[in-house]
C-alpha positions, 0 to 999 in steps of 0.5 A, a space after each residue: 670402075 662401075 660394071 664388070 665390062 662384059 658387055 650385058 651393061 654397057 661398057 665398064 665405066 673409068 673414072 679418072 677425072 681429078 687425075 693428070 696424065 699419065 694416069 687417065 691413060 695408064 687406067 685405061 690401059 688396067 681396064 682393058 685388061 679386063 673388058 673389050 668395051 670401055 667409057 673413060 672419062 677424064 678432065 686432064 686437057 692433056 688425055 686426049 692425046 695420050 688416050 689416042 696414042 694409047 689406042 692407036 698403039 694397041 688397035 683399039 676403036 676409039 670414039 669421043 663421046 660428048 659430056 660436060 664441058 669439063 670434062 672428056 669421054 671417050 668409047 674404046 673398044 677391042 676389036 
């Protein structure tokens, strides 16, 4: 994680590439304890379902972001 995720940076940057579900989500889950505006980023194909499941669950806004090929991004804030 690379900013405090208050907000004054942008949002607190996760960085689960390398990693296979569950864990890019379980991250996500740990960062938005601490912050109201994440970016995650992960290359598991499998991450996209488990974010949106994960923020639908929960009421988060969730937006994709594009990235390099290999990799997915997504916005997730709190409202």
């Amino acid at each position: 994680m690379t900013n405090d995720g208050s907000g004054a940076f942008g949002p607190l940057e996760v960085d689960s590439r390398g990693m296979r579900c569950p864990w890019p989500a379980l991250r996500l889950a740990r960062a938005m304890r601490e912050a109201d505006d994440v970016l995650l980023l992960a290359d598991d194909p499998q991450a996209a379902r488990e974010v949106a499941a994960l923020a639908a669950e929960h009421g988060w806004r969730l937006a994709t972001e594009t990235g390099a090929a290999s990799e997915s991004r997504w916005r997730v804030r709190r409202d």
